[in-house]
C-alpha positions as CSV (number, residue, x, y, z in Angstrom):
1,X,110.5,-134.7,98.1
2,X,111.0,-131.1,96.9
3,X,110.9,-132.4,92.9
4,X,107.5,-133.7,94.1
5,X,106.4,-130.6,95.4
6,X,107.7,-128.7,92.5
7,X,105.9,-131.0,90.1
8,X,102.4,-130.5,91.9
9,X,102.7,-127.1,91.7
10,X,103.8,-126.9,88.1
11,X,100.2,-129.0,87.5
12,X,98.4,-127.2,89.2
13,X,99.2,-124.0,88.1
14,X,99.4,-125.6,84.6
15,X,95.6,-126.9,85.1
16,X,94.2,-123.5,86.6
17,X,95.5,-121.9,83.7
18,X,93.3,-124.2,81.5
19,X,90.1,-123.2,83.0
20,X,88.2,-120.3,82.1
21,X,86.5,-119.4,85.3
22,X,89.4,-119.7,87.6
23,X,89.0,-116.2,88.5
24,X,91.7,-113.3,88.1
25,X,95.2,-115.0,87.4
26,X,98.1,-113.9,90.1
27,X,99.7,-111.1,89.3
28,X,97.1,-110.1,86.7
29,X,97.0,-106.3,85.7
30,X,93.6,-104.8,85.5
31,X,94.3,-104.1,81.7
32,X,95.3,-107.9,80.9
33,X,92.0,-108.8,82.8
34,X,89.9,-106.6,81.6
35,X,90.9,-107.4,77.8
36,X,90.9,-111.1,78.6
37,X,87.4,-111.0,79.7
38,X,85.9,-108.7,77.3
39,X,86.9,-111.1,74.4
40,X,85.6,-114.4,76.5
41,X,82.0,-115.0,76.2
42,X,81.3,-115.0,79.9
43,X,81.6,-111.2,80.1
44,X,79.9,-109.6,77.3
45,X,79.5,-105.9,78.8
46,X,82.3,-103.7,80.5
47,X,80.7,-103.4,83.8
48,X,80.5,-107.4,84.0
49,X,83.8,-107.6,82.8
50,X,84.9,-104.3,85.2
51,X,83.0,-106.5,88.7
52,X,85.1,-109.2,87.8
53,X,88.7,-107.5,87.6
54,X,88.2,-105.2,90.1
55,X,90.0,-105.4,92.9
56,X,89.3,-104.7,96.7
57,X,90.8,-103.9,99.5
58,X,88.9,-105.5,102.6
59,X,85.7,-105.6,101.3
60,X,86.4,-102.0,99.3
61,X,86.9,-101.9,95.3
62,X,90.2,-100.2,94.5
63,X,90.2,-98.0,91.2
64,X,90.9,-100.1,88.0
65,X,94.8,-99.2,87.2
66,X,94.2,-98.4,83.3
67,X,97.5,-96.6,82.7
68,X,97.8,-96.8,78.8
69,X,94.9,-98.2,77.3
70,X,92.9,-95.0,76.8
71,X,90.0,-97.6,74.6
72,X,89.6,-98.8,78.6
73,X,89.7,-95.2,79.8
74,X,87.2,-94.3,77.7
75,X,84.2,-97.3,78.7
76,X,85.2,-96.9,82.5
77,X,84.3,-93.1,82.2
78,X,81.0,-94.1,79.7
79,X,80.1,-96.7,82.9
80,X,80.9,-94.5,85.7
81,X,83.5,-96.7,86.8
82,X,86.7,-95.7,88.8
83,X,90.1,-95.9,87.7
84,X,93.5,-94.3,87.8
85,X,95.8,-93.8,84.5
């Protein structure tokens, strides 16, 4: 019974992982997201690409966390788009 249940999971999780428009992956920083979109064709611009990996809080978008990737720093200023370093 448990194996079973271990085994779906493990498919599933394998199977999300193959689709491209499965939405933000668990535990996903904002700086994986935001570089895995950018280079996808579905997200050509930063703000696109910003929409889709920013977070919220009830309803509220939370700051991108872009500690360390200054290139990201630098098109959330250019787009007026918050974030914390």
């Amino acid at each position: 019974m448990i194996k079973k249940i271990i085994l779906s999971g493990f498919t599933l999780l394998l199977l999300g992982g193959c689709n491209p428009e499965m939405g933000r992956l668990p535990f996903e920083s904002d700086v994986g997201c935001l570089r895995k979109e950018l280079s996808s064709d579905t997200h050509p611009s930063f703000q696109i690409a910003a929409n889709y990996c920013q977070q919220d809080d009830h309803g509220v978008p939370l700051p991108l966390k872009l500690k360390g990737a200054l290139d990201l720093q630098m098109q959330a200023e250019k787009a007026n788009i918050a974030y914390t370093n």
